[in-house]
C-alpha positions in Angstrom: 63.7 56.9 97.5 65.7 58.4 95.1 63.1 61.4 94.3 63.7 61.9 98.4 67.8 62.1 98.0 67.0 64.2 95.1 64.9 66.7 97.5 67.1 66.0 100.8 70.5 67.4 98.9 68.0 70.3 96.7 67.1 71.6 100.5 70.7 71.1 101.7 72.1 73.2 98.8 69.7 75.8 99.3 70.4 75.8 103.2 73.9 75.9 102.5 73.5 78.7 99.8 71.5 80.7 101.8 73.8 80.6 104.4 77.2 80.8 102.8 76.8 83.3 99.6 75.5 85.8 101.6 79.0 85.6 103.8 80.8 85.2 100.7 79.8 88.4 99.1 80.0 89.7 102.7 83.6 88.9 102.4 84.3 90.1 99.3 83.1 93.4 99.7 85.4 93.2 102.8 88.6 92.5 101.1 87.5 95.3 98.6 87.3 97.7 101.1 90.6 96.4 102.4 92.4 96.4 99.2 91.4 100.1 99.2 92.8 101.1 101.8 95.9 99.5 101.3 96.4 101.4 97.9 95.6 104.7 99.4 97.9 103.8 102.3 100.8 102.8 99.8 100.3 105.7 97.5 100.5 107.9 100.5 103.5 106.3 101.8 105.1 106.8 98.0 104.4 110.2 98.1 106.1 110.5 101.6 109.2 108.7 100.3 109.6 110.5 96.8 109.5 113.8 99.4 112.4 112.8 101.6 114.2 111.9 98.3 114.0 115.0 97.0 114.7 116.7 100.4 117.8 114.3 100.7 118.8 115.5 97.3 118.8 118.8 97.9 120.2 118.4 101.2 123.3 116.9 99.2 123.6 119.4 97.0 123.4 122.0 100.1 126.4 120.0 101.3 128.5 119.8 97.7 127.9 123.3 97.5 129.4 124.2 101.1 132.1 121.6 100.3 133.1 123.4 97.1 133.1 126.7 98.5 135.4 125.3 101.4 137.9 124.1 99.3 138.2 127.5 97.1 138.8 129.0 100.4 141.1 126.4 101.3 142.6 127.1 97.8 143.1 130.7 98.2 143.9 130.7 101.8 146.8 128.4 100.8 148.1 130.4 97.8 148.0 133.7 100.0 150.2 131.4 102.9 152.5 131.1 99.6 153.1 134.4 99.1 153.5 135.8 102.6 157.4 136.3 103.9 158.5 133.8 105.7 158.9 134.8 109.1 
């Protein structure tokens, strides 16, 4: 009886591993893949967001620039008013 348990759960484990690993590495090879593919997708989206950065950044210095040269117009435009005759 007990040799028969003995060879009842033997052919259950095999069953059971001949079913299951093969899923199992199935799976893993899946989640690989996946992992993958989520790295390239994130390094792609880094790439995208250190681009807009740097166009944002130049963008503000674009805007400082124009801002500076504004307010030396502004500047001189004001010292000129100062000089001029009142009417």
């Amino acid at each position: 009886m007990a040799s028969e348990a003995k060879s009842t759960i033997g052919s259950f484990r095999e069953v059971v591993q001949d079913l299951l690993v093969p899923e199992l590495k199935a799976l893993k090879v899946s989640m690989d893949s996946m992992r993958s593919e989520m790295n390239l997708s994130l390094g792609s989206l880094s790439k995208e967001m250190q681009l807009r950065d740097e166009m944002n950044a130049h963008a503000l210095r674009s805007l400082s620039e124009k801002l500076d040269f504004a307010i030396d117009i502004r500047e001189r435009l004001a010292s000129l008013e100062a000089r001029m005759p009142r009417q």
